[in-house]
Structures are given as C-alpha cells and as structure tokens.
C-alpha positions in Angstrom: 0.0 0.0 0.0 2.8 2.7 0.7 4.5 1.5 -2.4 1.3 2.6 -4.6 1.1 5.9 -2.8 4.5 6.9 -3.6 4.3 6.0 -7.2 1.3 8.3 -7.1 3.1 11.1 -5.7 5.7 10.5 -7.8 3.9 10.2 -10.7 2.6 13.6 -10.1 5.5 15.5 -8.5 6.2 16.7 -12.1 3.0 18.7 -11.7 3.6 20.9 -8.7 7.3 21.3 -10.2 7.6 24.7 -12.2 10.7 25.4 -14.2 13.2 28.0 -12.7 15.3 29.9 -14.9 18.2 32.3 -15.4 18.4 35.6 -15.0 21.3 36.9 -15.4 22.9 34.7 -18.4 21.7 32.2 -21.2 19.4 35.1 -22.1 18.3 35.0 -25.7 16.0 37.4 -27.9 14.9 35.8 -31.2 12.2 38.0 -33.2 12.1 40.2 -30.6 10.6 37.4 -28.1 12.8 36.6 -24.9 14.0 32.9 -24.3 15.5 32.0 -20.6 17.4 29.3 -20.1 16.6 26.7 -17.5 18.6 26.3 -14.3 19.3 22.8 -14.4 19.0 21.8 -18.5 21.1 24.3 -20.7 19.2 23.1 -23.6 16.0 23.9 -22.5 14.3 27.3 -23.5 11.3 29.1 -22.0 9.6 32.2 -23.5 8.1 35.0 -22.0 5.4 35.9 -24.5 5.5 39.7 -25.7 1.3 40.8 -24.9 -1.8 39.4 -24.5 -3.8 38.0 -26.7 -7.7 37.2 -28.1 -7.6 33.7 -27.8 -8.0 31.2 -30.4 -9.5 28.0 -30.7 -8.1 24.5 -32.2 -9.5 25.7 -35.5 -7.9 29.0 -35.4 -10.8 31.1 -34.8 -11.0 33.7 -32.6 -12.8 33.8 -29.0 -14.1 37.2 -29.8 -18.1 38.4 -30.0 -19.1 41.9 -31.0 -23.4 42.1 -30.9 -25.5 44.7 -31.4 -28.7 45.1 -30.5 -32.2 47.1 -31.7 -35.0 47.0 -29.4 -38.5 48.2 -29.8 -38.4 51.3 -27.3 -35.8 53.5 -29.3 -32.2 54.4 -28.3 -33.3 53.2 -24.6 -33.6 49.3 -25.6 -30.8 49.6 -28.5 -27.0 48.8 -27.7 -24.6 46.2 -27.9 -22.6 42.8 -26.3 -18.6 42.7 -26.2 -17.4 39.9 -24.7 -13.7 38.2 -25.3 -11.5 35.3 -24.1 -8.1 36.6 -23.6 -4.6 34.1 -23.1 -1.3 34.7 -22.3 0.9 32.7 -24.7 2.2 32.4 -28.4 0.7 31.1 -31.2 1.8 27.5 -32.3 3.2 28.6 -35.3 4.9 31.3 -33.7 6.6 28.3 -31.3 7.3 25.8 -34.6 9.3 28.7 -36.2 11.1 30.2 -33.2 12.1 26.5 -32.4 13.7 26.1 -35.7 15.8 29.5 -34.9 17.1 28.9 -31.5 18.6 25.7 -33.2 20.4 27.7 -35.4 21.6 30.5 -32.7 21.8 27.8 -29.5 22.9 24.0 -31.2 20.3 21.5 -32.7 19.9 19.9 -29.2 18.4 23.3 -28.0 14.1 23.1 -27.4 11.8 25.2 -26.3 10.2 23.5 -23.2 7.2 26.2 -22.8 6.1 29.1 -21.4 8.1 31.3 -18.5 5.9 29.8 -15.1 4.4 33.5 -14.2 2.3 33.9 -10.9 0.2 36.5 -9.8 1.4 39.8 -8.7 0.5 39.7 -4.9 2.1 42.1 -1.4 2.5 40.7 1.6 0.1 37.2 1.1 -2.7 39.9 -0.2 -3.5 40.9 -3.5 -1.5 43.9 -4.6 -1.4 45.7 -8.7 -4.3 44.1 -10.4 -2.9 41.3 -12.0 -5.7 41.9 -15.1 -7.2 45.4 -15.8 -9.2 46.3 -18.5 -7.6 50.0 -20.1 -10.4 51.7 -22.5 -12.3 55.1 -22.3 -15.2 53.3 -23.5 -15.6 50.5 -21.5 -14.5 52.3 -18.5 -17.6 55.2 -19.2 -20.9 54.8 -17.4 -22.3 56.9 -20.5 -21.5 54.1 -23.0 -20.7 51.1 -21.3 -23.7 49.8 -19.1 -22.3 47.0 -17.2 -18.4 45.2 -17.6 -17.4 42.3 -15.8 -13.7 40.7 -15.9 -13.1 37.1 -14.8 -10.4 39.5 -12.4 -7.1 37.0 -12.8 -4.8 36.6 -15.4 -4.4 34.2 -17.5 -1.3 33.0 -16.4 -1.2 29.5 -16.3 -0.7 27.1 -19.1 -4.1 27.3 -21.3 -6.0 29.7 -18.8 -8.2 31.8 -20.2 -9.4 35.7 -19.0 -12.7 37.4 -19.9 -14.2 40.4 -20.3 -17.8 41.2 -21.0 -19.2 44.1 -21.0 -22.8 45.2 -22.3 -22.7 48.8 -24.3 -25.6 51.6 -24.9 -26.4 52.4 -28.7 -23.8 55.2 -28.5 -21.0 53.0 -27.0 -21.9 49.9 -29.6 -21.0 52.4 -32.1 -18.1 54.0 -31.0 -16.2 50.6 -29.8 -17.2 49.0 -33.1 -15.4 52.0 -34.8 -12.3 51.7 -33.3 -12.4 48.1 -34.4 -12.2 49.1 -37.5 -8.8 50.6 -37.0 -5.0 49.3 -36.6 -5.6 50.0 -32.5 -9.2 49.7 -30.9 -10.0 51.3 -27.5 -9.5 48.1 -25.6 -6.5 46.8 -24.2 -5.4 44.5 -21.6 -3.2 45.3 -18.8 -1.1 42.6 -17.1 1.1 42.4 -14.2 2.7 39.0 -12.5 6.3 38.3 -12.1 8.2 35.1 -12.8 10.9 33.2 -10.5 14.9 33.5 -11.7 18.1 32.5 -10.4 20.9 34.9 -10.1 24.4 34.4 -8.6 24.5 37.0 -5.2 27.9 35.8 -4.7 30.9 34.5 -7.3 34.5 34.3 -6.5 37.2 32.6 -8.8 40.6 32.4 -7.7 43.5 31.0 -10.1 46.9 30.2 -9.5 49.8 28.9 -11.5 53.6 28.5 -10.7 55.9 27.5 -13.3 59.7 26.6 -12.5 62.4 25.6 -15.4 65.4 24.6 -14.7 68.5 23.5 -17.3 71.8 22.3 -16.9 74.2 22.0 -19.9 77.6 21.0 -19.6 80.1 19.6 -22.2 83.6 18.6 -21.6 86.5 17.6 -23.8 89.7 16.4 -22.7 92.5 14.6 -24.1 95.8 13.6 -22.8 98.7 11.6 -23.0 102.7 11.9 -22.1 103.1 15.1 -21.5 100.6 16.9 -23.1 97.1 17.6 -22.1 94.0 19.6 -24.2 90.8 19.8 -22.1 87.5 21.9 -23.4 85.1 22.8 -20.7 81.4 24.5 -21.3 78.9 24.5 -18.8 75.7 26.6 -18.6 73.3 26.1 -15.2 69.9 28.4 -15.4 67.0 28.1 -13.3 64.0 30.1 -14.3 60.8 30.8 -11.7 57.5 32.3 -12.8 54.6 32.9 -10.1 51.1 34.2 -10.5 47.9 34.6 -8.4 44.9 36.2 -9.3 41.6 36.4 -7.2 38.3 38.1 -8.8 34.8 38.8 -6.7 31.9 40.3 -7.0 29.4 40.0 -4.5 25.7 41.9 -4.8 24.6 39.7 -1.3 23.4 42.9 0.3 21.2 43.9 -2.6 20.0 40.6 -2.9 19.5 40.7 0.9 21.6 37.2 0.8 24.3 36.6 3.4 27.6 36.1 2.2 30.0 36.2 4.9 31.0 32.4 4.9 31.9 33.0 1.7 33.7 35.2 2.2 35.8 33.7 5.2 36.2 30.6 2.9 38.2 32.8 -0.1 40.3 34.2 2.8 41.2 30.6 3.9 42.1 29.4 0.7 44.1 32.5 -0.6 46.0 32.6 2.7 46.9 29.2 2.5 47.6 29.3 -1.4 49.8 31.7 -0.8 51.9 29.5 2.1 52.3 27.0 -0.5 53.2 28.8 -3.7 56.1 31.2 -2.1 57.5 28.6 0.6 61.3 27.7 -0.8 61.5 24.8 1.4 58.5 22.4 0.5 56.2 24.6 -1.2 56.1 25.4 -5.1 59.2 27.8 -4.5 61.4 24.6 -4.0 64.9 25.0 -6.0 65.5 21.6 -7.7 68.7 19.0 -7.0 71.4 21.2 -8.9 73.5 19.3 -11.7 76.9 18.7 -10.5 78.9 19.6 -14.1 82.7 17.4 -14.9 85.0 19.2 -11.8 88.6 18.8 -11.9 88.9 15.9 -9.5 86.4 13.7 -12.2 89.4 13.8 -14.9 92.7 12.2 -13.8 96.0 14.9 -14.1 99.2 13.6 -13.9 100.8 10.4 -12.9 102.0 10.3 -9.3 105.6 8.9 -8.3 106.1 6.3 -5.4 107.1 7.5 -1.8 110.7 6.6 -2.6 110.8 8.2 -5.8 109.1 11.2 -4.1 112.1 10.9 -1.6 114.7 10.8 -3.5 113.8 12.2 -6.7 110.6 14.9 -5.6 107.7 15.0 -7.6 108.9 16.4 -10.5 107.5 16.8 -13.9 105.6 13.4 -14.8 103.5 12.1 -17.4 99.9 12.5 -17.5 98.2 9.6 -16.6 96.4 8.6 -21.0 92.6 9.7 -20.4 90.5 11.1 -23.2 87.1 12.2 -22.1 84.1 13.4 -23.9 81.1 14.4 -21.7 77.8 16.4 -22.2 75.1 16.5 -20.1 71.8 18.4 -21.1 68.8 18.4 -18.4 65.6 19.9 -18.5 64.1 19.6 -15.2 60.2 21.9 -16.0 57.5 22.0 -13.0 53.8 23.4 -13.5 51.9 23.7 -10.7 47.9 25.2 -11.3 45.3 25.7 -8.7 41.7 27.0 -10.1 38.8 27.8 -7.2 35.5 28.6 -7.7 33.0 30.1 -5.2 29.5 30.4 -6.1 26.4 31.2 -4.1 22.9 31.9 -6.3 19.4 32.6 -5.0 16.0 33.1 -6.4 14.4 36.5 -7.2 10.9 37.7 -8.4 11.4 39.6 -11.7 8.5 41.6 -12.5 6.3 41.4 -15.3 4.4 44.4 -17.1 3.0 44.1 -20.6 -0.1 45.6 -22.2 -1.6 44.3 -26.0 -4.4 46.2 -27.3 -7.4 44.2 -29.5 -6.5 45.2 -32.5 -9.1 43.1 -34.4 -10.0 44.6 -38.2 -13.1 44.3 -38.7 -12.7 45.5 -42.3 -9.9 42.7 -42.8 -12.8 40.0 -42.9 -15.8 38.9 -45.3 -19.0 37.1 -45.5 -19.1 34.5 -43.2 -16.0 35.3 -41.8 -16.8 38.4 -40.4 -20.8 37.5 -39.5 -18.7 34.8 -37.0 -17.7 37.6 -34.5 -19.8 41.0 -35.7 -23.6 41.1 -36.0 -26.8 42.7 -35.6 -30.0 41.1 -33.7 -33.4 42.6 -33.5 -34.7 41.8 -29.9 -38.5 41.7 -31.6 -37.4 38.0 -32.0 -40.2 35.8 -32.9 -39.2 33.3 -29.6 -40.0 36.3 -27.8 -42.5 38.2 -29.9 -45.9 39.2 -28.2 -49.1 40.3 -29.9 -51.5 42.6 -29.0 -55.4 42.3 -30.3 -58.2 44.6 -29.2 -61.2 43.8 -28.2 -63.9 46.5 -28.4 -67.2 47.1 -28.0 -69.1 48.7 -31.3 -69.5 52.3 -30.1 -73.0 52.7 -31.9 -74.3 50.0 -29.4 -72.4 50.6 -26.3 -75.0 53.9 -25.3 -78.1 51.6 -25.2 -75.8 48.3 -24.2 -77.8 47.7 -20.8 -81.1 47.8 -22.5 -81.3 44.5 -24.2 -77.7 43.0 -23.4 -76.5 41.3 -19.6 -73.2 40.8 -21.1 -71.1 39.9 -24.4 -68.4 37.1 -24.3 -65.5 36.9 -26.5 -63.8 33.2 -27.0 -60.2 33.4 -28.6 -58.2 30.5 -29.8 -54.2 31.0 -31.6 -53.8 27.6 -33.0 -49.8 26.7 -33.9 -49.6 23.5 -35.2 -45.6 23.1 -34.6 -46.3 21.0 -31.0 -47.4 23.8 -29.3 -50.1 24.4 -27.2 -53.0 26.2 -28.0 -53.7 29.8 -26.6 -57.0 30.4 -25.3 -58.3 33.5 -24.1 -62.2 34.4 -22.8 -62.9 38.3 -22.5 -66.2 39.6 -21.1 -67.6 42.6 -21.1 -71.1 43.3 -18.5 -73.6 46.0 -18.5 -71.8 47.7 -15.7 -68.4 47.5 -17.7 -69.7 49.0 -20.9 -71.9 51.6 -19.0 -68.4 53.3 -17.2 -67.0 53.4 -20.3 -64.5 50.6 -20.2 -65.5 49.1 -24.0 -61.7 48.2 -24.5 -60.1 44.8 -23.9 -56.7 43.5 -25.3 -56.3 39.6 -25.8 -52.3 38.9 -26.3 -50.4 35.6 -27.8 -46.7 34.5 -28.5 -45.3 34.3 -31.5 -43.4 31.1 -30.5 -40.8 31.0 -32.9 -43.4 31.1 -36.1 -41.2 32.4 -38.9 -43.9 32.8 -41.6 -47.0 35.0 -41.7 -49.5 32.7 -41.0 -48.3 33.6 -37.2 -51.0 36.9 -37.4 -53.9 34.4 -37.7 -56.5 33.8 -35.3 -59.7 32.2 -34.8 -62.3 33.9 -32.4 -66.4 33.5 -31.2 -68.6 35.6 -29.7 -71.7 35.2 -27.5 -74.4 37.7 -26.7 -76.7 36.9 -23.9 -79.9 39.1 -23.9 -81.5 40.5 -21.2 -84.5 38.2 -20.0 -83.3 35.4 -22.0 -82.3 31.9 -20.3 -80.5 31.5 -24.1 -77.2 33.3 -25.6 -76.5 34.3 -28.6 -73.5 32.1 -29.6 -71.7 32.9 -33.5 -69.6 30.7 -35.5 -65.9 30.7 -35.2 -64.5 33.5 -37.0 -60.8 33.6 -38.7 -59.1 36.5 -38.7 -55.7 38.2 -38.6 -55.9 41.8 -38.0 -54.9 43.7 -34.7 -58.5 44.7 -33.4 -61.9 43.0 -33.3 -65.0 45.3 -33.2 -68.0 43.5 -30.8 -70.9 44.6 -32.7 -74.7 42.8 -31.9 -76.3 40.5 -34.4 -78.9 43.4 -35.0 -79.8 46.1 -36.6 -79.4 49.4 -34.4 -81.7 52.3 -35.7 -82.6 55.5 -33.6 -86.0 57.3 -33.6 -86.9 60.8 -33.0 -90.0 61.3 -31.2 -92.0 65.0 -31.6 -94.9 65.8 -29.7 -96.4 69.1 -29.9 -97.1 70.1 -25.9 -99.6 72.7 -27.3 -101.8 70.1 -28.6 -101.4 68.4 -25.3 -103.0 71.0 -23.1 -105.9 71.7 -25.9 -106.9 67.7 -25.8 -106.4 67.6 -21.6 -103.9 64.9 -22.1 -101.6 64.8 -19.1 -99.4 62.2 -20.9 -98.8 60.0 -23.9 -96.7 56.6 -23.4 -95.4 54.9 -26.7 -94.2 51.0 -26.3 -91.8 50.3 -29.0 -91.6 46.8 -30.4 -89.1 45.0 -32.2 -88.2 41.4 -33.8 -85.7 40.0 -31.9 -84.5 35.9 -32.7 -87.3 35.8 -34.4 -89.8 37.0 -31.8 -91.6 40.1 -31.0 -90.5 41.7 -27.7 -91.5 45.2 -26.2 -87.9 46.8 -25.9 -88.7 49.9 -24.9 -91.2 52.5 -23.6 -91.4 56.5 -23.9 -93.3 58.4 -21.6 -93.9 61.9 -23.1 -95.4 64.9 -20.1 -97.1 67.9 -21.3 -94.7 69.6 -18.7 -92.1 68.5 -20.7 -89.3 71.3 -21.9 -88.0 69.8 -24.7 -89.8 69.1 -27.2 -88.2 66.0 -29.2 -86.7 62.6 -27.3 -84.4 60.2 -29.4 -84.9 56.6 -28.9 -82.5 53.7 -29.9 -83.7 50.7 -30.6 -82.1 47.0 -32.2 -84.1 44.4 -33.9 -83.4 41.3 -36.6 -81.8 43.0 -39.8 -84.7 43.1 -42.3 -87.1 43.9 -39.9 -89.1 46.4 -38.8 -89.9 48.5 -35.8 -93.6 48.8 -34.4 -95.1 51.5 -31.9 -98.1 52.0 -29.8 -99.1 54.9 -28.7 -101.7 55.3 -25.2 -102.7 58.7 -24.2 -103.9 59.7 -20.4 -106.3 62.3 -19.8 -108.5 63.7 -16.7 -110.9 61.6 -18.2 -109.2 58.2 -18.7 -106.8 56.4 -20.9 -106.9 55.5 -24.9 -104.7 53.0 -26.8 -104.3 53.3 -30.3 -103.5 50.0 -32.4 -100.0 49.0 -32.7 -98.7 50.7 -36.3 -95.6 49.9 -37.8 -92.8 52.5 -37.5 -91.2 52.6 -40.7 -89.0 56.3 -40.5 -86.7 57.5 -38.4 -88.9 60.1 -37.5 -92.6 60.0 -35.5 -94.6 63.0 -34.2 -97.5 62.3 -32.2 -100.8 64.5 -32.8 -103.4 63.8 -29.9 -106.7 62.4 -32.0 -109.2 62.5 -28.8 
C-alpha cells in the first residue's frame, strides 16, 4: 500500500514542479521574443510571451463576439454585447518557427520546453497591482458602457483563459465597433505577475599557477697523454621561476538581501593558505630543484703520481699525464607546472516583475462574408421566440350607449392555433352591463409568436356570445378567422334610432296629461317590447331620441296610449317605418 502511494506522488510531482530559470545569463532574444534558459538543462528554453492576446481555438478562430442590438423602445432598448477570451501565450506557429531558430543561434539539441511559469502579482500574502485590468475610455464610461465584468485573474497559467464582458448603450456599440475598424481599438489588456529566476548573489574565482624551469648543460672535452694535455670545458646552469595569483569577486549579497560572509571567510582561507604553498622555498612550489653537478677537476685524472721513494729521493717532479680522453655532455631539463583554479559560487532566487499591455486590435474590415458574421452582428430583440401580440377587443361604439337595454353581457372566446407542437392559446374576455356603461369598451387579448417564422403567425380564430336580457338562451356565433390587430364586438342586429316629436300645445288643448309609446321590435325571431317612452305635457324639450335593435330586415312597431283627466286611450300597434314620429293627440 505505501509503495502505490509513492508511485502516485511520484507520478505527479512533475506537476507541482515549475521550471526556474536564469536571470542573469543564457538570455536569448529571437524576433524580438525573450528565451531564458533553465537552471538545471542548458538546452531547454522558455519564452516570456511579448502581450496578451484574443484567444483562439483548435481551428484557429477567434474567441471574440461583437453584438448589437435594436430594441423596440428607441435608443433606450438599442445597444450592444462585447465579450472576449483573452490568453497569455504564443501562437503554435509562432513556437514551430522560433524552435527552428534557437537551433540555429543555440545548437540543434536546443528546445523550447514552454512558457516562463508566471504567478500572480500579490504584497505581503494579499492581493496587490491588479494582475488583469481592462484599459479603454469606452468600457470604463458609465455613459457608453452599461455594465463590464472581468473574470479578475490573469491568464497566467498554461491554457487559462481571462474574460471580459461588457454590455454597451447604442452610442457606446457604435463608437467601440469603430475603433475596431482601425489598426488600435479602444480596448487593451493590462497585465502584471512576475516570474521566479536564479541569479548568482555571490561569485568568487581564484586562479593560481607557478611555473619553475630549470636547465643544466655541460660539455667537456679532454685529451691527454705523455706530456701533453688539451681539455675543453662549457657549462651553462639556469633556473627560471615564474609565479602568478589572481583572485576576482563580486558579491551583490546585500542587494540581494543574501548573506555572504562564509563566503567570504572561505576565499580568505584558501588565498592565505595558497599563498603558504606557492612562495614557501622549502617544501612549497618555491622549492629550488637537485642542482646538476657539471665534470670538476677531480672527475678527470691529471698527472701520474711517483712512489714515496721516488718522491724521496727524486721529488715530484714533472711526470706524465696519466692517458685519459674524455668526452662528456650533459643536457637536463628539469620543468615544473603547478595550477590551482577555485571557484566560489552562491545563487538565489528573485521575483522579476512582469508588465505588458496588448491592445485588440481586431480589423473588422480585414474580414468577409461569413468570416466576419462569426464575430460582428446585428440582432433585433423583436425576436419571434419572444414576440408578443396585441389584439383589441372592443365594444361597437354605436351600441355601447343603449348596451344595458337589451344585453347582460357579451363574451368573447379566442383561440391562436400553432400546429408546430405547441399548445393552443386560449383566451375568454367579457364585457357586462356595468363595464360598458363606465365606459370601459376596450379589452386586449395577447399571444406568442413562439418562434413562427412565416405570416400565418397573425392568424386567429375567435367566437362571440351575446346573452340578452331576460333570456335563459345566448346568442352564440360561428368561429371566425381573422388576422388583423382589433376585433369590433358589434350585436347580431340592426341598431336604428328614432326621433320622437310631440307638440305640448296640442297636449294642453286635448287635456292629455301624458302620452306613453311602447316600441316593439323582432328579436331571434320573436316580437319583444324593448322599450317605452313616456312623453309629459310639462315636458321642456320638445323632441326625445330613442335607440332601438331588432333582426336585420325587420321592422320597428309602436303603440301609442294617451292619459287624460278623463281616462286612458290606446291606439293600435302601427308599424314605424322612418326614423322620425310626431305624435298628434286624436281625442
């Protein structure tokens, strides 16, 4: 079991790992894109990619929308969408070519292993300079731009993504669009992070070399024999001693805030003790080498020696040389190198900050057709998903004044049949006597357009039901199709309005008090009393209007009564033919 979880963690220790660079060699610029070398592997290349970017997806099209809008209520509904995906990296084709050209600048086993690891900018374990900020006088303007909303982080990470979306006024649609029309829009992206390096806070290199040549060359000639003696003698004995030491340091510890005082004390040891060896004659580098002893005088015999008598008697005297002929050379070389190389090194990690800023620079005049409808485009928000329609319902004004009269009520049924698996809409509007008597003869039935493209969307089927005053029975019609915007509720009869004239003169000379008239009318067929005049002789005005409905094609009746002091008298019912009756007492 502990075997598996290490495999696990080792399997996946190459994910929490992040690539630490150089900073302060192995720095390459190729197309004006940076390339840092990696710590450990001096083949292996990272790039710090130059701004950000719209993304892209695999098929090379860009994460980029740009919507406008047209509402129904004017420049208060009209406006526009921007929203973008935004990355932080470098095109593959970018990568494939700058690969083949750090081969060429770096050896073919240089690669470039990926992007620099960047992290977000942060102070003291909270967040400081926005690490993504969106820089436009557009976007940033409550005038044009209604709302904006970043995702906040950068994309720093390998295949992160940032976005922006922002939702612009009908001015600000127009304006941003504009600038995209141009080699710089009004949009760019701010972003700030910083990226791990190594860098040496301490370096010290000390080198020291002695060389020592000696040479010895001696030659020697001598012949002799009797009494004669020739002897040659050159001999040459040269030592040459050549010392150097050379210490360089820089140390940046205190900048760095790195400590390098062990260093320090280490360079001090060695130099001190380099310095023992190198100039000590004894044991040390300074050593003279065993000298060459050339041919003395005592190597080559001189002349021959008498006995101790002979030397008594006799002396020594002049005597033979004792036959010796010598040649001799000796050439030595004796050469001694000594070289001592030290080298002190003490790196540490810094945060090198990153600023860069790329502006959406997306031509909208570089694209066509399709192309272009992929990212710009225009959408009326009367969409037909959406749509709403509005039908009126009215009440015929002609009959509304006398609607209580003969009518309880009047019932509109509505039906919006779609046949593309949606429901039906139903609607019932009904308008009473009290209703139509305050004036409140307008209704307004509304349906969905539910995604109906043709025109056949604007028809409608409807029904409407009378029900008559004193009648158990309504009037029901057929269903109607129609398909304009208002329906008109207008009776099944025919409306016509009488003027009745009475001269009051001829009231007081017959003693009539008053004259009542019933009129009567066909209605479904039937004749019904629908209404009844009573006309005073007190009365001021002299004519009264009456309106009164009946079946089309028929006519009206009347009946007049008249009252006196002296009783009442009913004429026969007459048929009312004109629009117009006067009444002349015949008592």
């Amino acid at each position: 079991m502990k075997r598996f979880f290490l495999n696990i963690l080792f399997s996946l220790l190459p994910l929490f790992c992040f690539a630490i660079v150089k900073y302060d060699e192995g720095r390459l610029q190729i197309d004006g894109i940076q390339l840092l070398q990696d710590k450990d592997n001096p083949n292996d290349y990272y790039y710090i990619p130059q701004y950000p970017r719209v993304a892209q997806k695999e098929d090379g099209s860009l994460e980029i929308l740009c919507l406008k809008y047209v509402g129904t209520g004017g420049a208060a509904t009209n406006g526009g969408v921007f929203h973008a995906l935004i990355e932080f990296t470098l095109p593959n084709k970018l990568i494939e070519i700058l690969q083949d050209k750090l081969k060429t600048v770096a050896g073919g086993a240089a690669r470039i292993a990926g992007a620099v690891p960047i992290q977000q900018a942060v102070k003291d374990g909270e967040a400081g300079l926005a690490s993504f900020q969106v820089v436009s006088s557009i976007l940033r303007d409550n005038t044009f731009a209604k709302s904006i909303i970043t995702s906040g982080f950068a994309p720093f990470l390998p295949g992160s993504k940032a976005a922006i979306s922002a939702r612009l006024s009908q001015e600000g649609a127009t304006l941003l669009f504009e600038t995209l029309k141009r080699p710089t829009s009004d949009v760019s992206i701010a972003l700030s992070g910083y990226y791990e390096a190594v860098v040496k806070a301490y370096n010290a290199e000390v080198i020291a070399e002695s060389k020592m040549v000696y040479t010895h060359f001696s030659r020697v000639f001598n012949k002799q024999e009797g009494y004669t003696k020739d002897e040659i003698r050159n001999v040459t004995d040269k030592l040459i001693r050549d010392q150097v030491i050379k210490v360089q340091s820089f140390d940046r510890g205190a900048s760095l805030n790195v400590s390098t005082k062990d260093m320090d004390n280490i360079l001090n040891m060695v130099t001190d003790k380099l310095i023992d060896v190198m100039f000590d004659p004894t044991k040390g580098w300074a050593k003279d080498p065993e000298r060459v002893a050339s041919v003395g005088q005592n190597q080559i015999p001189m002349r021959q020696e008498r006995g101790f008598f002979g030397q008594l008697f006799a002396g020594t005297g002049n005597q033979e040389y004792v036959s010796d002929n010598q040649f001799v050379v000796k050439d030595i070389k004796d050469e001694r190198l000594n070289r001592f190389y030290l080298n002190l090194s003490k790196s540490t990690t810094i945060k090198v900050p990153v600023y860069t800023s790329g502006n959406i620079a997306f031509l909208m005049n570089n694209l066509e057709g399709k192309e272009r409808d992929k990212y710009f485009g225009t959408v009326n928000l009367d969409d037909p998903d959406f749509q709403m329609r509005d039908i009126n319902v009215q009440v015929d004004g002609a009959f509304s004044e006398a609607f209580g009269e003969i009518f309880n009520f009047v019932s509109l049924n509505f039906r919006k049949a779609y046949n593309n698996g949606q429901s039906d809409v139903t609607k019932d509007v009904v308008f009473d006597r009290k209703a139509v008597e305050a004036g409140n003869v307008l209704q307004h039935v509304l349906y969905p357009r539910l995604g109906l493209q043709k025109f056949d969307w604007l028809n409608y089927e409807y029904r409407i039901s009378w029900s008559l005053k004193g009648k158990n029975k309504s009037i029901d019609g057929q269903w109607m199709k129609a398909n304009g915007n208002a329906i008109a509720l207008v009776p099944p009869f025919v409306k016509k309005t009488i003027e009745v004239d009475a001269d009051r003169g001829f009231f007081k000379e017959k003693n009539v008090m008053s004259a009542s008239v019933r009129f009567l009318a066909i209605v479904q067929g039937e004749a019904v009393v629908q209404k009844t005049l009573v006309l005073r002789a007190s009365d001021t005005e002299v004519t009264s209007k009456v309106a009164l409905f009946c079946d089309p094609g028929e006519t009206l009746g009347y009946q007049v009564t008249w009252h006196t002091k002296e009783g009442d008298k009913k004429e026969d019912i007459k048929v009312l033919d004109q629009d117009y009756l006067i009444l002349v007492p015949r008592i």
